[in-house]
MIMILO-835547 format. One line per field, with one value per atom (N, C-alpha, C): x, y negated, z negated; atom name; chain. Coordinates in steps of 0.001 Angstrom, whole numbers. Each point is the difference from the previous one (the first is absolute). Example, Ala and Ser with C-alpha at 12.3 -4.5 7.8 and 13.67 -1.06 7.14 Angstrom:
2
east: [13190 -890 900 -350 820 -770]
north: [5690 -1190 -1200 -1050 -1190 -1090]
up: [-7800 0 0 720 -60 -730]
site: [N CA C N CA C]
unit: [A A A A A A]
***
This chain:
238
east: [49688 700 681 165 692 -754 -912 -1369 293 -548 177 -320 28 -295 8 947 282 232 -882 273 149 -316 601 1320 978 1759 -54 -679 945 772 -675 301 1186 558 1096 1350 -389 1302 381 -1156 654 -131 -598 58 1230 346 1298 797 364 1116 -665 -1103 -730 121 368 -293 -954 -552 -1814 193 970 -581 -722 1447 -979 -1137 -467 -1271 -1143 232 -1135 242 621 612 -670 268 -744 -1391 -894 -930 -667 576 -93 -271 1233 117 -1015 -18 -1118 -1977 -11 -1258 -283 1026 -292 -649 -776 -1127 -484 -190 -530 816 730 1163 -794 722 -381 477 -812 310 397 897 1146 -1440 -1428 -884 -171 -226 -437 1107 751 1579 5 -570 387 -1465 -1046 -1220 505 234 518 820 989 921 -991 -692 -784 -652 -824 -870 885 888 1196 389 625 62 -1140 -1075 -876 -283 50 -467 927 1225 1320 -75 -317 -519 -1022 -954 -1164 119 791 615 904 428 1229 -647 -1112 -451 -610 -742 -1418 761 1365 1002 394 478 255 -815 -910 -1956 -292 386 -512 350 -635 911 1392 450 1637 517 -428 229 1173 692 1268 527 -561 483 199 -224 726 814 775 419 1409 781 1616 482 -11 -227 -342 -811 -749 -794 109 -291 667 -1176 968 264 1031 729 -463 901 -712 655 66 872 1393 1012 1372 377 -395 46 -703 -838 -640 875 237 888 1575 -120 1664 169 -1899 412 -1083 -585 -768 -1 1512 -177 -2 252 -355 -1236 -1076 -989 -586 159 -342 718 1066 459 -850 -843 -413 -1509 -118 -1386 -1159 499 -677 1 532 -34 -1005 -1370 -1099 -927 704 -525 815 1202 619 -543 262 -857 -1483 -906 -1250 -98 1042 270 807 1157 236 -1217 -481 -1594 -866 -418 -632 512 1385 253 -649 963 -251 -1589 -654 -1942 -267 715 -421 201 1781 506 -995 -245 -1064 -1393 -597 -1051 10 980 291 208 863 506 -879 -1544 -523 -386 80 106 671 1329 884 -611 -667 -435 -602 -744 -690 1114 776 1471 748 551 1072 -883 -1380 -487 -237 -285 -655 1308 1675 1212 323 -536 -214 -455 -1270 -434 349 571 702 1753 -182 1122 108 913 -176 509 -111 871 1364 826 1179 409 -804 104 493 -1408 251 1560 28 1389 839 -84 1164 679 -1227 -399 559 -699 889 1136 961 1197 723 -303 344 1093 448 506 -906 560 -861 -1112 304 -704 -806 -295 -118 -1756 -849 -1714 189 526 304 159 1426 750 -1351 -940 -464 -1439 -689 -1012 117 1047 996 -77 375 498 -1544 -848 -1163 -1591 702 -1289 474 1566 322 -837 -116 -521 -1344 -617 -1561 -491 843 28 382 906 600 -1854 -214 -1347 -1272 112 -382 46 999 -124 482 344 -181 -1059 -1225 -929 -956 334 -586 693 1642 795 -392 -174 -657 -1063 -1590 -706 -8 1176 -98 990 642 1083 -1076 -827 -1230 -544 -508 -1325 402 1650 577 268 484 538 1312 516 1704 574 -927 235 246 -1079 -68 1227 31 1198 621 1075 1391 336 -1449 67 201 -293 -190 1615 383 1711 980 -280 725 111 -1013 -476 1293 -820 572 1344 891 1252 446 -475 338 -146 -652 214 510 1587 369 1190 141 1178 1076 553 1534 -361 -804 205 542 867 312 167 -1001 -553 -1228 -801 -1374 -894 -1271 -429 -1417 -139 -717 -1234 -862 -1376 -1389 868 -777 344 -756 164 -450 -674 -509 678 1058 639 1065 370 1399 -1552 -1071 -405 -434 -738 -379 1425 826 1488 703 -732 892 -1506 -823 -1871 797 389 12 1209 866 1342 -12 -1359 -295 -210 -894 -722 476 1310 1174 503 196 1306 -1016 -1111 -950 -102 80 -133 1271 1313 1481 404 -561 173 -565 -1214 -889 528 464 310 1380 704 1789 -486 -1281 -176 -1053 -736 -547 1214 864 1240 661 -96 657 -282 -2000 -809 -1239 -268 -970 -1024 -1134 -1609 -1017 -613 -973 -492 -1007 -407 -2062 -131 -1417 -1290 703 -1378 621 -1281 551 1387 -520 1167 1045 151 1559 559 -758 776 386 -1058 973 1065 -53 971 1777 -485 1203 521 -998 -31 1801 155 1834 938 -147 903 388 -1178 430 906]
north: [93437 -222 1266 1064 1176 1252 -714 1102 361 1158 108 -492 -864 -671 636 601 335 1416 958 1326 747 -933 925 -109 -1184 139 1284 507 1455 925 286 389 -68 -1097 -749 957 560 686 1016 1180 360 123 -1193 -145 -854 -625 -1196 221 1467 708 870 -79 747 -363 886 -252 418 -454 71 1370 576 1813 370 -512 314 437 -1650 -468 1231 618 1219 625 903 880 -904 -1333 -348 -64 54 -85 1279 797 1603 554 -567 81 -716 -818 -980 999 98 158 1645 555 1830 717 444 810 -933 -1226 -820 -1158 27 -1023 -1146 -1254 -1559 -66 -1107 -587 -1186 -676 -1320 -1063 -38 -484 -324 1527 -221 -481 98 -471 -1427 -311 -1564 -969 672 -479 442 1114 -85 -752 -372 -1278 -1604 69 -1334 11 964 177 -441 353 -99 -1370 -853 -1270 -823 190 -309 -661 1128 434 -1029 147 -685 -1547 -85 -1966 -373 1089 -1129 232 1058 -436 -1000 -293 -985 -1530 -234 -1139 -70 947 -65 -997 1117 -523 -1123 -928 -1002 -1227 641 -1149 246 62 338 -1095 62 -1518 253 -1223 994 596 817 557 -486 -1499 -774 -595 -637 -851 852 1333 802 1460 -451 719 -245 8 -862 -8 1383 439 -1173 -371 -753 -1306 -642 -769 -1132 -660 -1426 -858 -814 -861 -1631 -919 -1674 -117 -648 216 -697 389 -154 -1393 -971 -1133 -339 -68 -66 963 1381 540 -726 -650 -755 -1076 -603 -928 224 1111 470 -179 -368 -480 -1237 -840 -1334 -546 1066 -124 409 966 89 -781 -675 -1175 -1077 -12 -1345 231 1277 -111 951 676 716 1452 -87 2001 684 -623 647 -207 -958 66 1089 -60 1410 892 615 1099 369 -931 67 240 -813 406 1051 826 1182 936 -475 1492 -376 -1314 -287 801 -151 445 1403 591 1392 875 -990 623 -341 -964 -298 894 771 1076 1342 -168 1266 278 -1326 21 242 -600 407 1569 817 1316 915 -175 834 151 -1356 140 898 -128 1329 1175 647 1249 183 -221 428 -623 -1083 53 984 859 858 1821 -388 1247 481 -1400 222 259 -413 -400 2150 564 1431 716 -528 1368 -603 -933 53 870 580 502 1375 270 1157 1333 1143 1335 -575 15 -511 -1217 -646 -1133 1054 424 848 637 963 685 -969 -1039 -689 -766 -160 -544 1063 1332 1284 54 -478 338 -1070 -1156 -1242 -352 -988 -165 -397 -512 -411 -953 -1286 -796 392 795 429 -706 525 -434 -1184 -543 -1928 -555 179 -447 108 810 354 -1146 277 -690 -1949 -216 -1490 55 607 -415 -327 1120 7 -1058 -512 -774 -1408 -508 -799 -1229 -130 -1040 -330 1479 4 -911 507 -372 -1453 50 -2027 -563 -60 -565 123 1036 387 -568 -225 -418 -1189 -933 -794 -1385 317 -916 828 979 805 -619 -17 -408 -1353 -1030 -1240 -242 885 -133 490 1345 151 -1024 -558 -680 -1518 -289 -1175 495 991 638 414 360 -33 -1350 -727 -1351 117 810 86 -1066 -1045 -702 -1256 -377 -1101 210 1326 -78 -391 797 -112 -1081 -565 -1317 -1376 284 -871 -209 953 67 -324 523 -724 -1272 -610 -1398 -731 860 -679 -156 820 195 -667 20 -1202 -1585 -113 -1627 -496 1133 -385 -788 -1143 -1499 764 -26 425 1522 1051 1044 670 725 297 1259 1008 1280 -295 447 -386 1088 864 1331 -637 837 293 208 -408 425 946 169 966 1866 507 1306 958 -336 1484 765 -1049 985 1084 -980 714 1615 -543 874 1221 139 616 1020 -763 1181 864 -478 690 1115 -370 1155 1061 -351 970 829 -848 1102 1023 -768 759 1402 -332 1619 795 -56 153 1004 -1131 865 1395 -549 1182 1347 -346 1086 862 -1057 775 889 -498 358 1355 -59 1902 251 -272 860 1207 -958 234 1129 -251 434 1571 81 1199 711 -113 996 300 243 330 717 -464 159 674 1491 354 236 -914 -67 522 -979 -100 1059 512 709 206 -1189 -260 537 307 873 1245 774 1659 -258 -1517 337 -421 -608 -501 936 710 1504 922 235 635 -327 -1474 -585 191 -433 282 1434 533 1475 500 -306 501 -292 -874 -655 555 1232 750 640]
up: [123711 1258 503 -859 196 582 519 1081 1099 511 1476 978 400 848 1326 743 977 -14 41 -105 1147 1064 1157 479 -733 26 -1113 -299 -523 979 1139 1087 379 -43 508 -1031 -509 -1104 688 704 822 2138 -1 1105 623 -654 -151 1024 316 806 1149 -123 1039 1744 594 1857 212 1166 189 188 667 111 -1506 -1336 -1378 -397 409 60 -772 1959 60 -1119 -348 -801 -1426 -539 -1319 85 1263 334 -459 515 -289 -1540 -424 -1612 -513 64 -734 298 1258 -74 -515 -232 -17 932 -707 1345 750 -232 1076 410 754 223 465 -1036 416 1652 156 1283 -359 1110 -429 -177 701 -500 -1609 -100 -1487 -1004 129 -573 -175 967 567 -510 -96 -1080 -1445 -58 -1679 -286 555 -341 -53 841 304 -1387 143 -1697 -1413 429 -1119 -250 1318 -214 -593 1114 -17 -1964 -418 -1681 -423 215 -752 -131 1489 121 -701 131 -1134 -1285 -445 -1554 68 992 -176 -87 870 697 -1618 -361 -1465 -1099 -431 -652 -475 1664 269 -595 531 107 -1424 -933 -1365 -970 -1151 -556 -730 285 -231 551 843 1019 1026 -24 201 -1171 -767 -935 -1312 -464 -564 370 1373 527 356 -771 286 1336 723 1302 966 -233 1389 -746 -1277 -718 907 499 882 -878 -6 -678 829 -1049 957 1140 539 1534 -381 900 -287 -730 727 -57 -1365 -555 -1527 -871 755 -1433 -447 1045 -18 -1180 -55 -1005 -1567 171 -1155 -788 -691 -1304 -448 1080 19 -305 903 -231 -995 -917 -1235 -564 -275 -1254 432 1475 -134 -470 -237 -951 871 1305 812 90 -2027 853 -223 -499 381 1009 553 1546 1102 -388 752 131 -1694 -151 558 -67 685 1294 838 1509 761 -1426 844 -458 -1262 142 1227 276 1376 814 120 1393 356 -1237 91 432 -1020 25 1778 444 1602 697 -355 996 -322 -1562 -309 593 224 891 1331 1182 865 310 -1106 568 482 -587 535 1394 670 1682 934 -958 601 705 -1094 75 2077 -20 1265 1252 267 761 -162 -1373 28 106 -354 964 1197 674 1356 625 -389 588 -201 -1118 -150 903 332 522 1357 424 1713 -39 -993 140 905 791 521 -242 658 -699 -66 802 411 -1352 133 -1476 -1156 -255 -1200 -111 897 -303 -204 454 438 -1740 -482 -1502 -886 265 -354 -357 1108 414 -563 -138 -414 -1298 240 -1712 -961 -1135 -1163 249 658 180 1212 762 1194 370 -1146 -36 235 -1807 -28 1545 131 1216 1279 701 354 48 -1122 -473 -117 33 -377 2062 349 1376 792 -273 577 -785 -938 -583 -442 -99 -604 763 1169 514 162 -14 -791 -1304 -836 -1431 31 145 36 486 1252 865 -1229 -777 -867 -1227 -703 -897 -507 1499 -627 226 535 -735 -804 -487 -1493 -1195 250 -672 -549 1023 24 -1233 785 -511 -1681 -428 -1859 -272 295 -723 -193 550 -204 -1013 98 -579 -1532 -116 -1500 -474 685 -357 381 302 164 1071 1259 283 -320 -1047 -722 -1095 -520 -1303 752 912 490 652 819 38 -906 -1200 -1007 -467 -235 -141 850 1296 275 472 117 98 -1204 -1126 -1467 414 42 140 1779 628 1494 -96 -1671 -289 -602 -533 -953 910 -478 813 393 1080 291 -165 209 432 1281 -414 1418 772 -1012 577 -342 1217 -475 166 -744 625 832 1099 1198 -878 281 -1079 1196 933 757 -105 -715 -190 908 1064 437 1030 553 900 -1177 -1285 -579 -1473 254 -729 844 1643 660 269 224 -59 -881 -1312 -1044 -501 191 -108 1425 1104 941 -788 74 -901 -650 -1279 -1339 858 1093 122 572 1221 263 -1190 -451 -1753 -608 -234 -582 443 1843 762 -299 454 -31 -1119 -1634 -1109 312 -90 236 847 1033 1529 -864 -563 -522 -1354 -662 -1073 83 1059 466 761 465 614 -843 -1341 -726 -1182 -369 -1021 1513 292 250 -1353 689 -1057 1016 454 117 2015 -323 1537 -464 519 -552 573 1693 795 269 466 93 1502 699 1546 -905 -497 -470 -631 -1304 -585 1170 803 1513 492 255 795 -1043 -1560 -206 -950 599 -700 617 929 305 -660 -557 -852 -1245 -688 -854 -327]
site: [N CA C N CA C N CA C N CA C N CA C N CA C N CA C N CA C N CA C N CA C N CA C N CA C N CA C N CA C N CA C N CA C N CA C N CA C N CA C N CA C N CA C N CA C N CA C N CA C N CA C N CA C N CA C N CA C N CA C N CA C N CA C N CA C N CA C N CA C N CA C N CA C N CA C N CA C N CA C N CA C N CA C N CA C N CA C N CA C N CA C N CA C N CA C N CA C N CA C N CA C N CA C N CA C N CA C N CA C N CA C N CA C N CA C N CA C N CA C N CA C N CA C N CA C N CA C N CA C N CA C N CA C N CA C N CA C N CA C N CA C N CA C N CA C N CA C N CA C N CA C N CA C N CA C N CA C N CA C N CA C N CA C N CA C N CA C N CA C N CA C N CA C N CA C N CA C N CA C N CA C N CA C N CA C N CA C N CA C N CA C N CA C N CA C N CA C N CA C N CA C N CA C N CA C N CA C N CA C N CA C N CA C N CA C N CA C N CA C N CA C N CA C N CA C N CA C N CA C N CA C N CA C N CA C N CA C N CA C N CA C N CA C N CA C N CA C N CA C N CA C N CA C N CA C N CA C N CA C N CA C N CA C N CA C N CA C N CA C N CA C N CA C N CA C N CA C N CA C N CA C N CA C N CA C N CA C N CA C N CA C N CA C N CA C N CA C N CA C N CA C N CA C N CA C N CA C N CA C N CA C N CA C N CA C N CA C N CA C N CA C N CA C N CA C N CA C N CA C N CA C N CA C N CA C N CA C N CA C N CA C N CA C N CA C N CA C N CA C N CA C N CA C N CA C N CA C N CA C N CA C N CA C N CA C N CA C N CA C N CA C N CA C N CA C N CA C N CA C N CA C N CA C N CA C N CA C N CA C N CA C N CA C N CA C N CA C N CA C N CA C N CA C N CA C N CA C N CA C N CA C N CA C N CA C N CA C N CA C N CA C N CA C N CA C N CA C N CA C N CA C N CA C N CA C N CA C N CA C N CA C N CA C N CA C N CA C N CA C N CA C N CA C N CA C N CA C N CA C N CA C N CA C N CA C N CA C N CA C N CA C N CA C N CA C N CA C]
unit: [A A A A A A A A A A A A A A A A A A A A A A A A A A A A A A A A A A A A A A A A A A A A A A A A A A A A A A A A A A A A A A A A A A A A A A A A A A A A A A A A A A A A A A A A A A A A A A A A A A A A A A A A A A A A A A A A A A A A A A A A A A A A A A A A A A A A A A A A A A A A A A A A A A A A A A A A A A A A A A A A A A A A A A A A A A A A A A A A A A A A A A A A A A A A A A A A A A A A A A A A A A A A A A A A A A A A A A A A A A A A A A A A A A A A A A A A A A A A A A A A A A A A A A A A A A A A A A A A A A A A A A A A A A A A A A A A A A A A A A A A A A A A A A A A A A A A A A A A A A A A A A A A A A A A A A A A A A A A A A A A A A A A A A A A A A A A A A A A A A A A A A A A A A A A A A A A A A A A A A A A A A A A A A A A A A A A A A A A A A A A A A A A A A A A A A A A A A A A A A A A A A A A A A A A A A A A A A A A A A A A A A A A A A A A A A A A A A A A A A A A A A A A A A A A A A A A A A A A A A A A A A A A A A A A A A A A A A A A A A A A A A A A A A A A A A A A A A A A A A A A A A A A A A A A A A A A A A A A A A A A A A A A A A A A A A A A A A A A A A A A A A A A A A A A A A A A A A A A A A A A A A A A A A A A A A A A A A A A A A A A A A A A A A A A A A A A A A A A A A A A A A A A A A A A A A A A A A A A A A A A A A A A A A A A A A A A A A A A A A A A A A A A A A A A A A A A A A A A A A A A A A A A A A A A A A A A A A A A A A A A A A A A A A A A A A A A A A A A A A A A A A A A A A A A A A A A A A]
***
């Protein structure tokens, strides 16, 4: 989890304080004898994200990839964790267990959809974007990427969401429980046995958190500059 994800917030260390007059002047520096243009700056950053999301999205989509990830490991929904242990004294905690791994393998199957929403939401980014991302605080990409795809993604994922949480069983488990536990006489919290709106929100989160983590963790840890434009681009920074 401690990868670069986002190697074009290196930039941001010392652009942070920069006025566009700057700008030119890092432009200068950066390219040497051949000075970048805010173009090429602004594709090397894209390239950069670009790279960062589909390690992030790959990650995600992997097995385990949520459900051994404390981070973004979805839990049962509020309402079931309230009475969990009820439900295991009444003899269901390997049906729990079976339905938060459901859940999870559902959100794991889904993540890879991500990928091509939080690229295409990339390369509409403009020069002006870029710097602006540059210039930004910590969360600046996240914040950014969350504003411009969240409603993509929701439309998105959730009849994907739908369709793995069938396709694992995580409907039928979580259904099965809480059935069990909504017939018990005189209950008087009862859990919702519909998951996909409370699982489709906490898969968008996960990838959210994933992003914010590298965004916070490349401004601090320069790694990675994987094409010859990006070693240009953050060749100033030396």
């Amino acid at each position: 989890m401690r990868s670069s994800y986002f190697p074009f917030l290196l930039v941001c260390l010392f652009l942070i304080s920069c006025s566009s007059s700057d700008i030119n002047r890092i432009l200068q520096a950066a390219g040497g004898s051949a000075p970048l243009t805010q173009q090429e700056v602004s594709q090397g950053l894209k390239e950069a994200l670009i790279q960062g999301i589909s390690k992030g999205a790959d990650q995600a989509s992997e097995t385990d990839g949520f459900f051994r990830n404390d981070m973004i490991r979805i839990l049962l929904p509020e309402d079931a964790r309230r009475v969990e242990n009820t439900l295991r004294q009444m003899g269901l905690g390997s049906e729990v267990d079976r339905a938060l791994l459901a859940i999870n393998r559902g959100a794991e199957s889904a993540a890879k959809e991500a990928k091509p929403i939080f690229i295409n939401a990339i390369r509409q980014l403009t020069i002006q974007d870029a710097f602006n991302l540059l210039q930004g605080d910590q969360e600046a990409a996240t914040n950014f990427l969350r504003r411009t795809t969240e409603i993509q993604l929701i439309a998105l994922f959730q009849p994907r969401i739908e369709e793995s949480l069938n396709q694992v069983g995580a409907t039928r488990y979580y259904g099965d429980i809480a059935n069990a536990y909504n017939a018990i006489p005189l209950t008087n919290r009862r859990i919702d046995p519909d998951l996909n709106t409370y699982v489709t929100d906490r898969a968008i989160d996960g990838l959210f958190k994933l992003i914010a983590e590298e965004e916070k963790n490349i401004r601090e840890n320069p790694l990675q500059r994987t094409s010859a434009l990006m070693r240009r681009v953050f060749a100033a920074q030396d």
